[in-house]
C-alpha positions as CSV (number, residue, x, y, z in Angstrom):
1,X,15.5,-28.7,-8.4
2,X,16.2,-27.9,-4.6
3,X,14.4,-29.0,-1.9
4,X,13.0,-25.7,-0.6
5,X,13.1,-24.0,-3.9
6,X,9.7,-23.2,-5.3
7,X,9.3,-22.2,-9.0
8,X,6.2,-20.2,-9.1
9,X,4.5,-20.3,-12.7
10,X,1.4,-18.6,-12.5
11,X,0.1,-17.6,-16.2
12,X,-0.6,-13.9,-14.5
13,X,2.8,-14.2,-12.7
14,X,4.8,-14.8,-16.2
15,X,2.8,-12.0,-18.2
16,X,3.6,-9.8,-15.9
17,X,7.1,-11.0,-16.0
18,X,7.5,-10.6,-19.2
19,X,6.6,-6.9,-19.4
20,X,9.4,-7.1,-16.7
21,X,11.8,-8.3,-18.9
22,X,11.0,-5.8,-22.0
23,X,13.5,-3.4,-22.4
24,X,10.8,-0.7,-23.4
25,X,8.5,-1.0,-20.3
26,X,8.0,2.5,-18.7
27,X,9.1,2.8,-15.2
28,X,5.6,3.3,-13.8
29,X,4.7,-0.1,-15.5
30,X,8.0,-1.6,-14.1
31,X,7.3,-0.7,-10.7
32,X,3.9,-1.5,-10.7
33,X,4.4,-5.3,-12.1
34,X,7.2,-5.5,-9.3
35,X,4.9,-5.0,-6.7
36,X,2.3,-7.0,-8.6
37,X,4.6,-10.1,-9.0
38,X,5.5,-9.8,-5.5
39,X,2.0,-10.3,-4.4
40,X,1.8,-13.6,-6.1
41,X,5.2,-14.6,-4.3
42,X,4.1,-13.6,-1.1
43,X,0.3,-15.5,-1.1
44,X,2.5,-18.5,-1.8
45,X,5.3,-17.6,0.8
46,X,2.7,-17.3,3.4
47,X,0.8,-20.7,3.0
48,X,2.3,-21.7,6.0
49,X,1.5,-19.1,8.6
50,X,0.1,-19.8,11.7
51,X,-3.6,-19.8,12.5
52,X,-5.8,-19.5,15.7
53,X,-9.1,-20.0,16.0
54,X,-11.4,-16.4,17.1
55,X,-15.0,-16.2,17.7
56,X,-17.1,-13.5,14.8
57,X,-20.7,-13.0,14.7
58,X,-21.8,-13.3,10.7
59,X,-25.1,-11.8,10.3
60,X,-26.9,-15.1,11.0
61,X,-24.6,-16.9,13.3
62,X,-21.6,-16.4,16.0
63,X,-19.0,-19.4,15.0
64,X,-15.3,-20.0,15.4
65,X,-13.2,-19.9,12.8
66,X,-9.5,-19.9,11.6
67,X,-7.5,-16.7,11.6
68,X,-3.7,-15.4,11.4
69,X,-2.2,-15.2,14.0
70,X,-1.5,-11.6,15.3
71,X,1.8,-10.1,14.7
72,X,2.8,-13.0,13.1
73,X,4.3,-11.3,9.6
74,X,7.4,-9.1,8.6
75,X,9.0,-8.4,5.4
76,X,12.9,-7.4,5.3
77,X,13.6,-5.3,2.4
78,X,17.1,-5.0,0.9
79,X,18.0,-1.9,0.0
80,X,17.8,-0.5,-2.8
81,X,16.1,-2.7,-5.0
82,X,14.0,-4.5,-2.5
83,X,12.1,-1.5,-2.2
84,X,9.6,-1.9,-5.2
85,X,8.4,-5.1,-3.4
86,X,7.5,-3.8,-0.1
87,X,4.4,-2.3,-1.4
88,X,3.7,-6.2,-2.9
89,X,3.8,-7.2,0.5
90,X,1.7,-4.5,2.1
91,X,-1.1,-5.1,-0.9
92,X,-1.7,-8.5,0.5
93,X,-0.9,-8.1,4.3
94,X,-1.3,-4.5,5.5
95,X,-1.0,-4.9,8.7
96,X,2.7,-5.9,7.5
97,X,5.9,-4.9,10.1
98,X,8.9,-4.1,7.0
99,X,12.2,-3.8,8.4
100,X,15.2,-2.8,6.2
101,X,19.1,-4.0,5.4
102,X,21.3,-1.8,3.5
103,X,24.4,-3.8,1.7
104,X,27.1,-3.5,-0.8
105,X,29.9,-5.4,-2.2
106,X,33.1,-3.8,-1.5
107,X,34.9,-3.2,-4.8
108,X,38.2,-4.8,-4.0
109,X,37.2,-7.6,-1.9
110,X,34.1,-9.0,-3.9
111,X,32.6,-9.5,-0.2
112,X,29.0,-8.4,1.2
113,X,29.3,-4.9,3.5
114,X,26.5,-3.8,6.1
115,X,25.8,-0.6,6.0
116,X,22.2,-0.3,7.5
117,X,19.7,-2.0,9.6
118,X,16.3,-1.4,11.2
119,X,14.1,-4.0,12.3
120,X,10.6,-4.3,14.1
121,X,11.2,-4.5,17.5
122,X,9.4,-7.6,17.9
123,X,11.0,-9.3,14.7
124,X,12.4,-12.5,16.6
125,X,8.6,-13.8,16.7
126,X,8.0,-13.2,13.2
127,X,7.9,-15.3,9.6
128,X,9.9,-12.7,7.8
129,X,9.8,-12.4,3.5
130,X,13.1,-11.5,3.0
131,X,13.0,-9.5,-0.4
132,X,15.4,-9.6,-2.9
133,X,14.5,-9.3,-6.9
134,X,17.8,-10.6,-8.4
135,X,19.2,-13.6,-6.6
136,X,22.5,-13.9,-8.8
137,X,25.9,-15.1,-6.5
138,X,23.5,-15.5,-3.2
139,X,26.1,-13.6,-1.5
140,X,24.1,-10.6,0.0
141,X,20.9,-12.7,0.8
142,X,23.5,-15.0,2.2
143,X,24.8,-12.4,4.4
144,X,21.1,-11.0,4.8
145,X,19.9,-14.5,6.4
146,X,22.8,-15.0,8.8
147,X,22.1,-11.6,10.1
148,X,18.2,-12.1,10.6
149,X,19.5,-15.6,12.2
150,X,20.8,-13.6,15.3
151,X,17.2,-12.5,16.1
152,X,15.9,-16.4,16.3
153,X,13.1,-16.0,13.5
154,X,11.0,-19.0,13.6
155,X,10.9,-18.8,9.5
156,X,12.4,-16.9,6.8
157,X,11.4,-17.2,3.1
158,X,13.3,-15.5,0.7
159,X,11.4,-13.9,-2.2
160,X,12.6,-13.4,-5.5
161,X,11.5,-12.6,-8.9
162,X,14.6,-14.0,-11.0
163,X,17.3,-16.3,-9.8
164,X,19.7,-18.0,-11.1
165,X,20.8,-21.9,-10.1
166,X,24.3,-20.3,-8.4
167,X,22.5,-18.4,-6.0
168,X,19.8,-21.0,-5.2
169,X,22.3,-23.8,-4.4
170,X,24.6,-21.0,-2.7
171,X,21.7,-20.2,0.0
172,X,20.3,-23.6,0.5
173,X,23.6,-24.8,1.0
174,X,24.2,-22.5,3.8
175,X,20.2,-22.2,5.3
176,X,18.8,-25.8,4.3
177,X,15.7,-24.5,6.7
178,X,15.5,-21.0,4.2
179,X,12.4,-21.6,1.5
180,X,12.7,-19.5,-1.8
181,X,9.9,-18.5,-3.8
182,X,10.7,-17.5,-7.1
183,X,8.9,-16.2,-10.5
184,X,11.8,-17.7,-12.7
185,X,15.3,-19.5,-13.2
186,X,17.2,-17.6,-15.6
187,X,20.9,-19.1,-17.2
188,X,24.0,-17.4,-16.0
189,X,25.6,-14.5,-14.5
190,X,27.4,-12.1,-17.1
191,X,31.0,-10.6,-16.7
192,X,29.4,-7.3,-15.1
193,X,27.2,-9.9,-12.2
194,X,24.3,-8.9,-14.5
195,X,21.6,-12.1,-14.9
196,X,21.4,-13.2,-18.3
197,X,18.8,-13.0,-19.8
198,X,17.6,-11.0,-16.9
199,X,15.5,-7.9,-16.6
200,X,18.3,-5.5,-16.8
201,X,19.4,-3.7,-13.4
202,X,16.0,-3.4,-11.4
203,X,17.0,-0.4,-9.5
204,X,17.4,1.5,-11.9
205,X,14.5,1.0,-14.2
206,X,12.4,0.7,-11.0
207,X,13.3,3.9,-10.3
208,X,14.0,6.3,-13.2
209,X,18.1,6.2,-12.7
210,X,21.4,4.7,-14.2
């Protein structure tokens, strides 16, 4: 496996992957195991944060101890998908800044097309969680990455709940630097640039719509 791939297999993480992968889950159970899954990911994403040390008074005591560092953490959501797995990040790490990328692939072309972007103002002294479920080509968190590179990010980490080995080696390949945490490595891509076996297409079961 990749350096700076990281196959998270939590026994909670793969039951609640498997209710992912259940044709008959509900979409209120769907979205609530995205954002569950997601926390897992994130608490492993985030291992590396910075820390400072802050004075507190416990009720015997004042001492120093560790903390985050302030304004330290944003997520990147890709739209639409991505969306489900904001409120993963937010469960762990309220205080979260979320920025957001809208992107497409043009029909005729096969290639990656911006279409929106928002960011926290002070993103370039962030660790950003980039969020993408599916990571099948790598060709849109590909595109994702270089465009949060222009902002000078001291770390991205790429979340993912399934992947597939294409779109691992095509990321690493192109951001050696880039960590991916992922839930699990599925097969192949299909004729339709579905992941086999897959969960299906997350936006729409994460959101009621085909």
């Amino acid at each position: 496996m990749n350096e700076g791939f990281h196959l998270i297999e939590h026994p909670l993480l793969q039951h609640k992957l498997i209710t992912l992968r259940d044709k008959n889950t509900n979409t209120k159970d769907f979205r609530s195991c995205v954002a569950e899954i997601t926390t897992i990911l994130a608490y492993e994403a985030t291992r590396a944060l910075p820390v400072c040390e802050r004075s507190v008074e416990t009720p015997f005591a004042n001492m120093q101890a560790p903390d985050m560092e302030p304004g330290s953490l944003a997520a990147v959501v890709l739209l639409r998908a991505g969306l489900g797995m904001a409120d993963g990040v937010q469960t762990l790490a309220p205080f979260v800044k979320i920025g957001h990328i809208g992107i497409y692939k043009d029909k005729e072309t096969g290639l990656p097309v911006q279409y929106y972007s928002k960011m926290p103002t002070d993103i370039s002294r962030r660790h950003v969680l980039l969020l993408e479920p599916m990571l099948a080509t790598g060709e849109t968190a590909d595109h994702a990455i270089r465009m949060l590179e222009n902002y000078r990010c001291p770390a991205i980490s790429l979340i993912t709940i399934v992947s597939v080995q294409r779109g691992i080696d095509l990321v690493l390949s192109r951001h050696p630097y880039v960590n991916i945490y992922a839930a699990a490595v599925d097969d192949k891509i299909n004729e339709n640039g579905y992941i086999v076996p897959g969960l299906g297409d997350i936006g729409d079961r994460m959101f009621g719509t085909k």
